[in-house]
GUTOR-63074 format. One record per residue: z, x, y of N, C-alpha, C, O in turn; residue in one letter. Coordinates in steps of 0.05 Angstrom, whole numbers, plus 5000, padded with zeros to 4 digits. Layout:
<pts>
ZXYZXYZXYZXYA...
</pts>
This chain:
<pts>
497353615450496353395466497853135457498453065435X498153015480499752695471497652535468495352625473X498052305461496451995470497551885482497551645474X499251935507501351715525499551445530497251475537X500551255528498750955540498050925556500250865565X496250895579495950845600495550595605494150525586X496150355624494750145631492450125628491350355625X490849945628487949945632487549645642489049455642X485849675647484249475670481849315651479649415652X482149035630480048985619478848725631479948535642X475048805622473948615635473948345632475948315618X472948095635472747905618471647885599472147725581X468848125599468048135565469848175547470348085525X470648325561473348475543475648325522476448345498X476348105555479147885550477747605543477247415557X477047655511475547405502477147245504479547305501X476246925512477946775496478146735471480446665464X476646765453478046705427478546895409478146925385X479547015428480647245403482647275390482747395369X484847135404486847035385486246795360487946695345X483546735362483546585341482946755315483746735292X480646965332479847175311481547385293481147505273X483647365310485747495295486247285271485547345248X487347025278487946925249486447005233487647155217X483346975229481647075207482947305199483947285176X483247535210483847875211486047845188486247965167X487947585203490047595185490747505157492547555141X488247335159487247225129485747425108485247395084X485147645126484247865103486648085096486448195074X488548145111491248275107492348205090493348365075X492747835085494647705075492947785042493947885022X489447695047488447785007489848055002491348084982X489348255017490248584996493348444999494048454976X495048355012497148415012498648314992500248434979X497547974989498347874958497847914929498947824909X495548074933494048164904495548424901495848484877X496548594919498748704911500948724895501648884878X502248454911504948404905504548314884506348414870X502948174870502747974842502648124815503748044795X500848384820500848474803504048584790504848564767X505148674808507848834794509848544786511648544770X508648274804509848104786509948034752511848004737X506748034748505047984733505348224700504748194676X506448424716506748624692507748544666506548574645X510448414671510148464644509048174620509348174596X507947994633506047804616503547974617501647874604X502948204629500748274630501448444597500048424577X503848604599504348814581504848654547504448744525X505648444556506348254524503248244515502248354496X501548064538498748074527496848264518495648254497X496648414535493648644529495548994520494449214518X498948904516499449044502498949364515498949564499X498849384533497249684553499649954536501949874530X499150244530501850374536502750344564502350164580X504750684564505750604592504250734605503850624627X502850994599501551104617498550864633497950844657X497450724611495350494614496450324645495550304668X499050224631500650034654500850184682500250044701X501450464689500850684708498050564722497350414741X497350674709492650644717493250364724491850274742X494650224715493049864723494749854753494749674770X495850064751498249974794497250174804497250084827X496150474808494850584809493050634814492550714837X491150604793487750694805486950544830485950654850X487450224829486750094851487450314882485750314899X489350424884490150624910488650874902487851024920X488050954876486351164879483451094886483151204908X481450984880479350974893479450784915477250694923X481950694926480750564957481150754974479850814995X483750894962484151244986482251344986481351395009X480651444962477951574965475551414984474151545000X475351214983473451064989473251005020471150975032X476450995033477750815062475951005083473850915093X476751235089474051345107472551415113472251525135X469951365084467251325079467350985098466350925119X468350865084468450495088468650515119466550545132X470950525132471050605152469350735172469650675196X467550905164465451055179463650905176461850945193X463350715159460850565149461050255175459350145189X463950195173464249985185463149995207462449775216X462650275223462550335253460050365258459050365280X458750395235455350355240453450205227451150255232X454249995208452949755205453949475220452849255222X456849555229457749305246460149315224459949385200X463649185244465549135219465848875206466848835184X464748665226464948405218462548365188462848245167X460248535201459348495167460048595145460148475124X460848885150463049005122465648775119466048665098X466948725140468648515127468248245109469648175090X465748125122465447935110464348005078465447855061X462948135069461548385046464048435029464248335007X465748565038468248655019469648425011470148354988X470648285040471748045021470847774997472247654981X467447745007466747584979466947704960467947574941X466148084954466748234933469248094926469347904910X471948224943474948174933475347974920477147974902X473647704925474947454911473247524892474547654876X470847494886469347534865470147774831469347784808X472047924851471948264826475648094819476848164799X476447924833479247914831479247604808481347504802X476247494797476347384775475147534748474947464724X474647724758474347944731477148034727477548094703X480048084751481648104740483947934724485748014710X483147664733483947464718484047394694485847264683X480947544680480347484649480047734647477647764649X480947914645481148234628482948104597484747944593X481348274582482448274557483048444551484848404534X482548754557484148924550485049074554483349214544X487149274563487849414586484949634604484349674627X483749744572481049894592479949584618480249564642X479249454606478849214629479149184654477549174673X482549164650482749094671483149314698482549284721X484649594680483949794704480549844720479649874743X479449824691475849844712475949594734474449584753X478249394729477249084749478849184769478449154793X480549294759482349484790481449594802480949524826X480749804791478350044806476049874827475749884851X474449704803472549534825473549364847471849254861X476549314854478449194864478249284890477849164911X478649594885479749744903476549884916476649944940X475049924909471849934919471349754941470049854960X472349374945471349184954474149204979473749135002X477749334968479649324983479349465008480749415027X477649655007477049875014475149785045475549885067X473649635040472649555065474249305091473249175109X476749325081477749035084479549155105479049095129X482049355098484149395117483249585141484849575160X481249755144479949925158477849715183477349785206X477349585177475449415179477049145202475949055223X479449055193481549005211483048985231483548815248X484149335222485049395242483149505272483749505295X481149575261478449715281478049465292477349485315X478249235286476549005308479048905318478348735334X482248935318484248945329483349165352483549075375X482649365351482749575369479649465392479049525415X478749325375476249235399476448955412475048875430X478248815401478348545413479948505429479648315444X482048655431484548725440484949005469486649185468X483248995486483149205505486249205525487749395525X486549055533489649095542492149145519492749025499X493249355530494549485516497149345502497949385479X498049205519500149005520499648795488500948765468X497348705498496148525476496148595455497448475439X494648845447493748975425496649025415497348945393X498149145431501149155417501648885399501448855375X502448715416503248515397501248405373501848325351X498948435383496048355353496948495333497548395311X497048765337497648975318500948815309501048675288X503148845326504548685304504848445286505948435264X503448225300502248105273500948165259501448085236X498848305264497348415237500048535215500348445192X501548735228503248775210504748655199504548675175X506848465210507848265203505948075178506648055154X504247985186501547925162501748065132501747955110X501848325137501848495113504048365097503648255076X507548385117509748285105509548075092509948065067X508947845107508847625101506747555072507347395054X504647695073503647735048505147825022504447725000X506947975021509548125008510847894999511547934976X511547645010513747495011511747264993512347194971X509747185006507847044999506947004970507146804956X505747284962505047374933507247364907506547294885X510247434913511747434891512447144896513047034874X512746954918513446664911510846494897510946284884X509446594903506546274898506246484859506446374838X505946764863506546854846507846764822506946724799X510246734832512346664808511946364795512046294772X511646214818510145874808508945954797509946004776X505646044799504646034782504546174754502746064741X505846404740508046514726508746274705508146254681X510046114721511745944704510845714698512745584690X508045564698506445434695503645494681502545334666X502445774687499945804679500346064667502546154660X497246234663497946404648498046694666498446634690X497746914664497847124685495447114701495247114726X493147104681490847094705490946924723489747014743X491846704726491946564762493646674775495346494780X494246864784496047014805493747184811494147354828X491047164797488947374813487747244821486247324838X487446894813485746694824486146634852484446554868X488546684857489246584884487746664914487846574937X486346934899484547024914482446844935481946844959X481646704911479246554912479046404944478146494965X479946224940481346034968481446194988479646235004X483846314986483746505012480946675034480446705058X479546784999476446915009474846735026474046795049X474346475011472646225021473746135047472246025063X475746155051476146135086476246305105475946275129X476946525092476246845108473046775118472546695141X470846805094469446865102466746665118464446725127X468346355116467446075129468046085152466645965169X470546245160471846155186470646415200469746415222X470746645185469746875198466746905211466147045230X465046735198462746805206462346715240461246815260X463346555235463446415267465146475292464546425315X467746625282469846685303469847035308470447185326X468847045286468747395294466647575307464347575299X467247675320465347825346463748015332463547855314X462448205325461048435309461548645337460748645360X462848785324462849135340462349345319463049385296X460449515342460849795323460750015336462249995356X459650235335459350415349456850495354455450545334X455250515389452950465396451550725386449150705378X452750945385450351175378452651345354453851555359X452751155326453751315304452751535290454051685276X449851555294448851765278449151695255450551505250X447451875231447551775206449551815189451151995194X449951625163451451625146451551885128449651915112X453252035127452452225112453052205082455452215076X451652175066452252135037453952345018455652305000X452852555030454752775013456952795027458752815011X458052795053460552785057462252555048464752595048X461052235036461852075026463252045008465151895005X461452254988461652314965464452604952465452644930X464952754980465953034973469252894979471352974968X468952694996471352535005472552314975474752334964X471352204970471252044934472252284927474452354935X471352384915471252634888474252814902475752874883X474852864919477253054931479452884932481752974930X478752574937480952394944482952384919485452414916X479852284893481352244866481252444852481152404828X481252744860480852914845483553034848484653134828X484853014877487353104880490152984868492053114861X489752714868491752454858491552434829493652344818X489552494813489452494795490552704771491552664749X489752984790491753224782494653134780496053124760X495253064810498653024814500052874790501752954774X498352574793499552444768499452544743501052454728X497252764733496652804708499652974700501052924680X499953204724501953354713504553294718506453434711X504952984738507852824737507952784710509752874696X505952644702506552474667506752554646507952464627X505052794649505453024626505853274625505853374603X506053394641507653644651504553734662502653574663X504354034669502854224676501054244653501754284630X498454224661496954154634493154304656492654284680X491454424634489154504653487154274658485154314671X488053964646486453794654487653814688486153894706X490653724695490953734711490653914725489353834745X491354194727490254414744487454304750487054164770X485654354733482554214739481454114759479954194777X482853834751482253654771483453664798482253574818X485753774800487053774824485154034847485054004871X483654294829482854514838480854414852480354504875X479054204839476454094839477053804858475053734870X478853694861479753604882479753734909478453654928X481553944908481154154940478654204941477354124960X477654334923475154434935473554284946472454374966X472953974939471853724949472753724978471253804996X475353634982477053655002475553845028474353775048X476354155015475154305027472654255045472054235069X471554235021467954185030467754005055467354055079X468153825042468953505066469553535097468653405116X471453755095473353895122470954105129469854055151X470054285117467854475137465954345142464754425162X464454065125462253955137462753835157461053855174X465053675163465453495188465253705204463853675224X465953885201465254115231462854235242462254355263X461754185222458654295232456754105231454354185229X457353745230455653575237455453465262457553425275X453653415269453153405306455253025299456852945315X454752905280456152635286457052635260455352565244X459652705248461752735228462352385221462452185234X462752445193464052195182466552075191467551855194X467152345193471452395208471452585228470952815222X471952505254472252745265474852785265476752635267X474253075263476953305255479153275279481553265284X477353255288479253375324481653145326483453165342X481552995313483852685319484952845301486152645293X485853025287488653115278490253335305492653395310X487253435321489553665340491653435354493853495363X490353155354493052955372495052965359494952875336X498453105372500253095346501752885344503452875326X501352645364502252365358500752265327501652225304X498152265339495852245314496752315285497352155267X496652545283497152595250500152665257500452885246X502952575271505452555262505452245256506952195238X504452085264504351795258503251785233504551665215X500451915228498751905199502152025183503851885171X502152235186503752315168507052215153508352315135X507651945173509551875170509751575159511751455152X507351495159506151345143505751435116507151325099X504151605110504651745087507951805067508551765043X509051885083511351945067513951725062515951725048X512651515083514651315081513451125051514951075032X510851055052510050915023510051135006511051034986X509551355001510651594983513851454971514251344949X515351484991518251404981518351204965519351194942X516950954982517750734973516650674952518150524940X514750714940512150594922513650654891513750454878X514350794884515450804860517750644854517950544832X519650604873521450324872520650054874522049864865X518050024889517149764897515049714866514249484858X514649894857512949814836514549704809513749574789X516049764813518649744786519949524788519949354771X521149504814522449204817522648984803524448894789X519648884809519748714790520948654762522048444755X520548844750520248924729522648934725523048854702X525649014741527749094734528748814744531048794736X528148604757529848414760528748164742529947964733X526248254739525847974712526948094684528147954668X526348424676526848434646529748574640531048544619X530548724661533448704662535848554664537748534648X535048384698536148244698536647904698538447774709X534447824680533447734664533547374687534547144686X531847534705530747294726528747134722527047314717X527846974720524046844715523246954737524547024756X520646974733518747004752518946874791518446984813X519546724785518746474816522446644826522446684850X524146704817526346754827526947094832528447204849X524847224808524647484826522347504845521947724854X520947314851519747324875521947284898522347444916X523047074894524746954916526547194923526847264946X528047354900529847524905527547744920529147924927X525647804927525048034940523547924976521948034991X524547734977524547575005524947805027523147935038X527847825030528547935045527448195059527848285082X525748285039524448675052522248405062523648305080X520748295061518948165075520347975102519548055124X521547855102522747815126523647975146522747965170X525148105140526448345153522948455161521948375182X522048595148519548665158516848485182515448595199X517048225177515648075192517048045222515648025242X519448045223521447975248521248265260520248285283X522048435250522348725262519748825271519649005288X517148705260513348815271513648645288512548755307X514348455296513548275323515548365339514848295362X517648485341519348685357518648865367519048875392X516949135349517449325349516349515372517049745375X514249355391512249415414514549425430515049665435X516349245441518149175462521049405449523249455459X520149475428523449645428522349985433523750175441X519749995425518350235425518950305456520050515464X517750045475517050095501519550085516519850145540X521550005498525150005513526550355512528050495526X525350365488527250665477524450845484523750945506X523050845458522251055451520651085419521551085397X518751105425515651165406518151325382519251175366X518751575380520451675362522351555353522951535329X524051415378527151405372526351085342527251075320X524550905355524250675331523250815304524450825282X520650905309519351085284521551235264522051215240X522651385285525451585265527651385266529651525263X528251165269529851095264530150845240532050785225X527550745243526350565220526150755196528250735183X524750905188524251125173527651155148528051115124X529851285180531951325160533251125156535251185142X533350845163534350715154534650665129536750615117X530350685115529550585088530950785082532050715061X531751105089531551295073534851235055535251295031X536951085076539351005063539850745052541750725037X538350535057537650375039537450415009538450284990X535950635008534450724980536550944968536850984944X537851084989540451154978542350994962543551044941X542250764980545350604961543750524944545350464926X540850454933540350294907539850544885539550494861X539850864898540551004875543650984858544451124839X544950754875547250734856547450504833549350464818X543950294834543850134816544650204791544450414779X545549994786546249844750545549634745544449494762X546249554719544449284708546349054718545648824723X548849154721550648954739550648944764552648824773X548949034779548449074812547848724822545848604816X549948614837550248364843548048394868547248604877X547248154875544748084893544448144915542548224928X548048104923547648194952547448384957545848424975X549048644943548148894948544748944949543649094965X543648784928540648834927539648724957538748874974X539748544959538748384978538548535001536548635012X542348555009541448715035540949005039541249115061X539749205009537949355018535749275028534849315051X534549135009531649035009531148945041529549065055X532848715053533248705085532848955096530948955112X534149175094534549365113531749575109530649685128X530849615080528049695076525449525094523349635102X525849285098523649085106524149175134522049285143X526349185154528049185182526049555189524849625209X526649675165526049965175522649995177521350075197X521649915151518349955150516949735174515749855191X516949485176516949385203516749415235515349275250X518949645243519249805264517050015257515149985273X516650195240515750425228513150465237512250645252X511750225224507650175212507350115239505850245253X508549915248506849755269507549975294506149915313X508850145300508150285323506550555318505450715334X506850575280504950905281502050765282500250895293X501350485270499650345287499050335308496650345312X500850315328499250305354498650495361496650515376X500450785353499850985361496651215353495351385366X496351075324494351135306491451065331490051255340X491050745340488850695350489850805381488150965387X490850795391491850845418490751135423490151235445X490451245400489351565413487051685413486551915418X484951435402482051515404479751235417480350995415X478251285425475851055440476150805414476950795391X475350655429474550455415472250495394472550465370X469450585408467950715379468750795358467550755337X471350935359471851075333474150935310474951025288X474750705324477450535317476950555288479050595275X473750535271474150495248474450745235473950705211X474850915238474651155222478151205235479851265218X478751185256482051185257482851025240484851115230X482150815232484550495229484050645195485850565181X481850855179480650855155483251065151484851045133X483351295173485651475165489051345149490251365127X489351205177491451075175492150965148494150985134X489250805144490050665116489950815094490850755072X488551075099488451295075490551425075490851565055X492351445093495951565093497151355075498351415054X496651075085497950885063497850935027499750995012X494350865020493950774998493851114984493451084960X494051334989494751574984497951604976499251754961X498551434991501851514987503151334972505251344959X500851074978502250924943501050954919501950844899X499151094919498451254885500551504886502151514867X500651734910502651944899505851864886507051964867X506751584907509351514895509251464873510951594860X507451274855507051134835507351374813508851384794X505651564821504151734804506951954795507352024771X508752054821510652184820512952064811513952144790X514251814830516951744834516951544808519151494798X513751384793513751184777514251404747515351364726X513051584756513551784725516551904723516752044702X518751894737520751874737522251844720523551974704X521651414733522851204722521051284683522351364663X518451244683517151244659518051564638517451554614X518951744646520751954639523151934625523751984602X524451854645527751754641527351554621528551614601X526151344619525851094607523551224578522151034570X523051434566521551414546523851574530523951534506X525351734540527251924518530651764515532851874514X529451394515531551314515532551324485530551424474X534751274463535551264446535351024429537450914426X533650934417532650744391533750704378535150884370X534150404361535850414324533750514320531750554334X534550584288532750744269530450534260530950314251X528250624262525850464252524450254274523250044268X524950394306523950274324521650344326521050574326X519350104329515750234333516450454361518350434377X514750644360514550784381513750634404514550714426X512150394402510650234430512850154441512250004460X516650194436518850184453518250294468517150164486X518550554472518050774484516950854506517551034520X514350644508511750624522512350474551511550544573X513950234543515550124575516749934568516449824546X517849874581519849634580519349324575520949154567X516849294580515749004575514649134541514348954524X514249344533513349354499516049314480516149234456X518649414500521049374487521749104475522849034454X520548974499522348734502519848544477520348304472X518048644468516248624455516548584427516648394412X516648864426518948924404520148804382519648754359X522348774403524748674402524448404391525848324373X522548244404522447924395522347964361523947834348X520648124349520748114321523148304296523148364272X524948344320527048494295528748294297528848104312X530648384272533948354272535548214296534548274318X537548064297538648084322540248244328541348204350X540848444316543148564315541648844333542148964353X539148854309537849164315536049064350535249214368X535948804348533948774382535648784407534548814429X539248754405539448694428540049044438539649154460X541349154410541449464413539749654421540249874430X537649554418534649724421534749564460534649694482X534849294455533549144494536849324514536549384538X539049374503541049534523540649814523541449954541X539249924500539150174503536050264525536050464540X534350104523532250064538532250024564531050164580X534249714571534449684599536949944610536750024633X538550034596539750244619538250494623538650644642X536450544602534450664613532150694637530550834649X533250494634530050364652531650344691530850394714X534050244681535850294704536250554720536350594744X536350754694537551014704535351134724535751264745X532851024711529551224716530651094752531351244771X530650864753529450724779531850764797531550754822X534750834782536250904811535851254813536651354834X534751434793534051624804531151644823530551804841X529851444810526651464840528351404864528151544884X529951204862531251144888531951314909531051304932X533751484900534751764901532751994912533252144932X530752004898528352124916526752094930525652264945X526551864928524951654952527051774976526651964991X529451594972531651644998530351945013529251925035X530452175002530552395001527452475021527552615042X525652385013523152255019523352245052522752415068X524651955055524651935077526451925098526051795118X528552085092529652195106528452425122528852475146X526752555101524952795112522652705127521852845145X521452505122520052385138520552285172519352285194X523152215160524852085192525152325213524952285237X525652585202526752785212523553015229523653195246X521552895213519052985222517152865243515352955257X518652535238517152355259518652425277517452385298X521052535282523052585305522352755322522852715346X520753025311519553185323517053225326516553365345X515053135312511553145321511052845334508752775341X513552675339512552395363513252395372513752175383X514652735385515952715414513752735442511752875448X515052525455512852445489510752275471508552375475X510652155462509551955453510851675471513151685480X509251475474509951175494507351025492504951075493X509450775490507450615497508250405518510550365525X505950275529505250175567508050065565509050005543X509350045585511649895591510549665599508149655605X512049455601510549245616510849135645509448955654X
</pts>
């Protein structure tokens, strides 16, 4: 079965006027997850001088936050659709500012992952929640196209946003105000929201089911948790364990939705093969990317020995490129073709990420740059039409438990990258070669190197910081390399499960 677009005919209830205002709000909650994102991989390594984390610790602190919001997104989601989304939104985001000054003052790495974790509990009601009142405010199809690309565009712009205000503050204060920044943002989300935003939900949801809530948690992080356990440390029966006890969760989750007269998830939105080829291409595209995007930072401040405010600036471009190409991507979809943009965005990143598997520590800017452009150009096209296609193929009632999938292809695929493509880089980069009488906490990551290093020799620190950073190089142009790999395969799958896919011409 397709979801081809049809025109539709909306009423004036329908064609509010102010719903383009309500979108700004929408977009003011995209822009919080999107910058509390980006900051943190700014933030790493004053985070790693201070609370001293290993590397596996530093993992969990970029990490867990995507493991329990994946677990969490379509419970939240299902929840949104039957207490109303405008009140889960407004709910999550005082949480977000509120849990995001517990991550400000963490003192010690256990800290601050639990402030992650609780991060991602409050993140969790925010992007599901979003996009579902995009799908209800927005009844002409036309419209919704372009809402949805700003929303997306939003996300970017958040990207661009977070490593610049980021990096100011970096170079002025101490790491915790790059979580403060939260604050502001929440207090007008949820000032401006109360009044501009409409409340929808779904008129006859049936009840919440708790244990399917629960089998969905427990399978989400039971599965991601295996993965990473036996990326980081080989094949081990903690990981078997958890990963077994994950499916079975899983499992469970999948035969109960089928035999509940009103399911948390209904199943049946995967027989659409636009539906789960879009979910699925989403998935594999932040799969790819997430283990390079997490590192970055990291490789242009401690490698290549940028400040803060300037490796923000240097990662502009994948946010630009990304903001310009989501406000496109409706009108090129509806020119060509639902596949031909999807698969063609897709492999772009996939050769992008090719040429930066040829990084070195001498890799001049522009080469950087205009991958990073051509990564922003590809994911841009990508999101915002498996977006449209995501809500486009079920009622409006159900927008929130669609918009919850969608985002659970995301934040699933940026814990598996992290978990896989980050243990790589953290691989390659621990069996690097030491002077003699180096603390082992070298070893642990690259911000402990550089740690280190401040208290030896000069002779023995700069030998130990080159033997470290081309390590650290090698890990991240081989994630590169698999990422590429990634999504190429991705590109080549959106090619074929989003064929006869369209959207309205105009």
């Amino acid at each position: 079965m397709t979801s081809t677009l049809r025109p539709a005919v909306a009423t004036e209830e329908e064609m509010r006027p102010g719903r383009w205002l309500a979108l700004s709000v929408l977009v003011l909650a995209v822009l919080l997850v999107a910058v509390d994102a980006t900051v943190l991989g700014l933030a790493t390594p004053y985070i790693s001088e201070d609370l001293k984390p290993s590397g596996t610790q530093l993992l969990w602190m970029g990490d867990v936050y995507s493991f329990v919001i994946a677990g969490l997104l379509v419970s939240m989601g299902s929840l949104g659709d039957r207490i109303g989304r405008k009140r889960l939104l407004l709910i999550g985001a005082t949480a977000f500012g509120l849990v995001s000054v517990l991550n400000a003052y963490a003192t010690t790495p256990e800290l601050m992952i639990l402030a992650r974790a609780l991060l991602g509990v409050a993140g969790a009601t925010l992007m599901p929640a979003t996009l579902a009142m995009i799908r209800n405010l927005f009844q002409d199809r036309r419209e919704r196209s372009l809402a949805i690309g700003i929303w997306g565009a939003a996300a970017s712009a958040g990207t661009a946003v977070g490593p610049v205000v980021g990096g100011f503050l970096l170079e002025h204060f101490w790491w915790g105000s790059v979580f403060l920044i939260n604050l502001p943002v929440m207090v007008v989300l949820v000032v401006v929201g109360i009044k501009l935003l409409p409340e929808s939900r779904d008129p006859a949801p049936g009840p919440w089911d708790l244990r399917s809530v629960v089998l969905s948690l427990v399978g989400m992080i039971g599965v991601v948790y295996g993965i990473k356990e036996a990326a980081s440390h080989g094949v081990s029966w903690t990981a078997l364990g958890a990963a077994a006890l994950g499916g079975a969760a899983l499992y469970g989750f999948v035969r109960r939705q089928l035999t509940l007269p009103v399911p948390l998830l209904d199943m049946r939105l995967f027989r659409d093969r636009g539906f789960s080829g879009a979910v699925l291409a989403d998935l594999l595209t932040i799969l790819g990317l997430s283990g390079l995007v997490f590192f970055l930072s990291q490789f242009l401040q401690l490698v290549q020995g940028r400040g803060p405010l300037e490796a923000g600036l240097a990662e502009l471009p994948a946010a630009i490129g990304a903001v310009v190409a989501g406000l496109l991507a409706g009108a090129a979809a509806r020119r060509h073709s639902v596949r031909a943009v999807v698969s063609g965005g897709l492999a772009a990143i996939g050769l992008a990420l090719a040429a930066l598997a040829l990084l070195d520590e001498s890799t001049g800017y522009p080469v950087l740059g205009t991958a990073l452009l051509v990564v922003g150009v590809g994911a841009g096209l990508s999101f915002t039409v498996t977006s449209d296609v995501i809500l486009g193929s079920v009622p409006k009632e159900q927008a929130g438990a669609a918009a919850a999938v969608s985002e659970t292809a995301y934040e699933l695929g940026a814990a598996l990258g992290i978990a896989l493509l980050g243990s790589i880089v953290t691989g390659v980069y621990s069996d690097f070669t030491a002077p003699p009488g180096t603390p082992p906490e070298a070893h642990e990551s690259l911000g402990g190197a550089v740690e280190t290093a401040s208290g030896l020799p000069t002779h023995t620190a700069e030998a130990l910081l080159d033997s470290a950073r081309a390590a650290f190089t090698d890990g991240m142009a081989l994630a590169a390399g698999a990422g590429a790999v990634v999504l190429l395969a991705a590109a080549a799958a959106a090619w074929v499960l989003l064929r006869g896919q369209h959207l309205e011409r105009p």
